[in-house]
C-alpha positions in Angstrom: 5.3 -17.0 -3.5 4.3 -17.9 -0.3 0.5 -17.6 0.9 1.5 -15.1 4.0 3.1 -13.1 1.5 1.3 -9.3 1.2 1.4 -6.8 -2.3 2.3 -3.2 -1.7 1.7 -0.9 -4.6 1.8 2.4 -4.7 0.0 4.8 -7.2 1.0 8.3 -8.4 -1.6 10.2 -5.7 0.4 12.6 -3.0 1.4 10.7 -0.1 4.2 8.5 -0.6 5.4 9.0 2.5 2.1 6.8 4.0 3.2 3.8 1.1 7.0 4.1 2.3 6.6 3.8 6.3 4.5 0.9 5.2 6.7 -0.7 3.4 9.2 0.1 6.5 7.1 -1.7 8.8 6.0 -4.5 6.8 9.6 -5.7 6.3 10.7 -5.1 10.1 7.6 -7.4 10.9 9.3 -10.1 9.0 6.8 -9.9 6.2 7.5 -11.4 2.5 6.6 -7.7 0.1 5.9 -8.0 -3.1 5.8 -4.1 -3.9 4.5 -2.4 -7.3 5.5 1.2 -8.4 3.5 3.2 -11.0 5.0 5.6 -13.0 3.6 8.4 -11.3 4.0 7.1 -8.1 8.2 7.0 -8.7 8.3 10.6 -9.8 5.8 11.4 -6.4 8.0 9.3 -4.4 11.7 11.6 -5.8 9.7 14.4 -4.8 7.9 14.8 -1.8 11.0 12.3 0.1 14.9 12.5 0.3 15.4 9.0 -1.5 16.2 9.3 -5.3 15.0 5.9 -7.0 16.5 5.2 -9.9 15.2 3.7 -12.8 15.3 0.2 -13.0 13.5 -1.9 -10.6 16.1 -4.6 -9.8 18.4 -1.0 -8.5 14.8 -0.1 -6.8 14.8 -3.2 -5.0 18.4 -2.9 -3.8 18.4 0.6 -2.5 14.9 0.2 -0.9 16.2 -3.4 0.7 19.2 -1.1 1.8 16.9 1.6 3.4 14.7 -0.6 5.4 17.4 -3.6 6.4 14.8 -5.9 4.4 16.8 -9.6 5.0 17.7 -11.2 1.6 14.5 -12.3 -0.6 12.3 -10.4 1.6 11.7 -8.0 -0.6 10.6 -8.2 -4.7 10.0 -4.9 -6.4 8.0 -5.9 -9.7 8.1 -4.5 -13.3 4.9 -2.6 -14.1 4.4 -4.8 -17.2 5.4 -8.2 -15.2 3.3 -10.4 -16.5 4.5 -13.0 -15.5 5.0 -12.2 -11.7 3.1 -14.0 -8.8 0.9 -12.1 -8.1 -0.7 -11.6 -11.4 -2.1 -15.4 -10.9 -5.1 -16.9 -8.6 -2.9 -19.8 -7.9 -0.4 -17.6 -6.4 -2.1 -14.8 -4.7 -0.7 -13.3 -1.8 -2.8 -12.9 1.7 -3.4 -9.1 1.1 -3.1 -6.5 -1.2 -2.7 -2.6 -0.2 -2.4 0.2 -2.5 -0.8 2.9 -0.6 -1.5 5.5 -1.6 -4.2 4.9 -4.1 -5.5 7.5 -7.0 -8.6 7.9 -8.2 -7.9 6.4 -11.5 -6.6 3.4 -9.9 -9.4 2.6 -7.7 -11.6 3.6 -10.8 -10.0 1.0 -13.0 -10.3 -1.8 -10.3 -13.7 -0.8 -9.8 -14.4 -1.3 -13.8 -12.0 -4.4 -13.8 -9.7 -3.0 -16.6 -6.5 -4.9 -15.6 -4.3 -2.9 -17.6 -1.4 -2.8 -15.4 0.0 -5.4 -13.1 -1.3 -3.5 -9.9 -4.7 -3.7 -11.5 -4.4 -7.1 -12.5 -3.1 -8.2 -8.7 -5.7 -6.1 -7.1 -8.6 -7.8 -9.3 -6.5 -11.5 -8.4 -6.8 -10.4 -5.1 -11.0 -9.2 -4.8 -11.8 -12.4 -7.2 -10.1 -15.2 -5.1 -11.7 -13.4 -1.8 -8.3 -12.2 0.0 -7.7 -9.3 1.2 -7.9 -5.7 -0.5 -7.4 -2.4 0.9 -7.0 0.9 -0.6 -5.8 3.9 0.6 -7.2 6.7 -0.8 -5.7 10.0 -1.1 -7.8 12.8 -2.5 -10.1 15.6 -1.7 -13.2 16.4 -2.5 -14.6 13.5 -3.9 -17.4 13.3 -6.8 -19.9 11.2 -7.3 -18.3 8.8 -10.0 -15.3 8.6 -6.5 -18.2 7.6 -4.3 -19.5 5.1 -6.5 -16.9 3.7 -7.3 -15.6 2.9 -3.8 -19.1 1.4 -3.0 -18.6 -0.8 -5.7 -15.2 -2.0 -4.5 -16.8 -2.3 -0.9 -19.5 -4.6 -2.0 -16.9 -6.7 -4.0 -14.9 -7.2 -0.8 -12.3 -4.4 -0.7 -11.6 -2.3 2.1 -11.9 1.8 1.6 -9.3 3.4 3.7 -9.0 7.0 3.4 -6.0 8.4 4.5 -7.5 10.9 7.3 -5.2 11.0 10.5 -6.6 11.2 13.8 -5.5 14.0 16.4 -6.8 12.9 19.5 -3.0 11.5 20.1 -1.8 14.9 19.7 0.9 14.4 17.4 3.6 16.6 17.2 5.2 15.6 14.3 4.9 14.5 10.6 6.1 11.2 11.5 3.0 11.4 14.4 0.6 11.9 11.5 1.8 9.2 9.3 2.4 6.7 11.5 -1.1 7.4 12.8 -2.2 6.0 9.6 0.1 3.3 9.0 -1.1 1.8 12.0 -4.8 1.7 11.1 -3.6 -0.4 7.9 -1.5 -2.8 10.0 -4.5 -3.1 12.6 -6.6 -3.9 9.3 -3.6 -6.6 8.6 -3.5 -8.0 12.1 -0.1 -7.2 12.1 1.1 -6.3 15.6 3.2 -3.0 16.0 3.7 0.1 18.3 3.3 2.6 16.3 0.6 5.0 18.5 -1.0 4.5 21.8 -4.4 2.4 21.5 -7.5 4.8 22.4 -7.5 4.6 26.2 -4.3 2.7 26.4 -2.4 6.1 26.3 0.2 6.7 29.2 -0.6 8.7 31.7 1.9 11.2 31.6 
């Protein structure tokens, strides 16, 4: 794996739309994904989008590679008991980590440390060996046990990214709104991109 490499997992929270034009725009920036799927998060992704995954993750790989023109290798969709993959080791831990988007239970379990999956196991790689961790979380209201548990994630290192779009771009479409959010997270990456106009870079039309 190589060190610039980032982990993209999505969980089973509405909102896979977010997780997908990430994915989209990771890959056209020439970035190495490593990209983990719950359950949940491949029955969310059939329905609130057009694309159809099917089961097995090697035909995930190929008709997501397809969709977003990912060059050969780029892309490595992971079993969700793949032990054995990269980024379940400190000695190959990517640069970041972004789960996008990110339940409740999920960010509860990394909060606790459980490890039970291989996106829990990555994301607790990723907090103990001090890289990056972000997680996009998509629900509404929040309780006390959320609130806590984010704090606890912030003070371990991790980065709390709700997914609440701005409007002062005016956007006029869904793909305004999302990619409104997709650029905060690639800001937040230092990836460079051109998603929406920068707060008072905004043409003058």
């Amino acid at each position: 794996m190589s060190r610039n490499s980032i982990a993209l997992a999505m969980t089973g929270a509405s909102g896979a739309v977010y997780g997908l034009r990430l994915l989209e725009q990771l890959l056209a920036a020439g970035e190495q994904v490593y990209l983990m799927l719950s359950k949940p998060a491949q029955l969310v992704i059939n329905m609130e989008t057009d694309l159809q995954l099917p089961a097995r993750m090697h035909d995930i790989e190929q008709v997501l590679s397809q969709q977003f023109h990912a060059a050969p290798q780029q892309l490595h969709v992971l079993g969700r008991e793949e032990w054995t993959a990269p980024v379940a080791s400190g000695s190959s831990v990517p640069r970041a980590m972004v789960i996008c988007p990110c339940t409740s239970g999920t960010l509860s379990a990394i909060a606790c440390g459980l490890s039970r999956s291989l996106i829990e196991r990555a994301a607790d790689v990723v907090l103990k060996e001090r890289r990056q961790l972000i997680l996009v979380h998509r629900e509404t209201p929040l309780s006390a046990i959320h609130l806590e548990n984010m704090l606890t994630l912030t003070r371990a290192g991790a980065m709390i990214m709700p997914a609440n779009p701005g409007f002062y771009h005016r956007p006029q479409t869904l793909d305004d709104i999302v990619n409104f959010m997709v650029s905060r997270i690639l800001d937040q990456l230092q990836i460079e991109h051109t998603l929406v106009p920068r707060w008072g870079l905004e043409s003058d039309e």
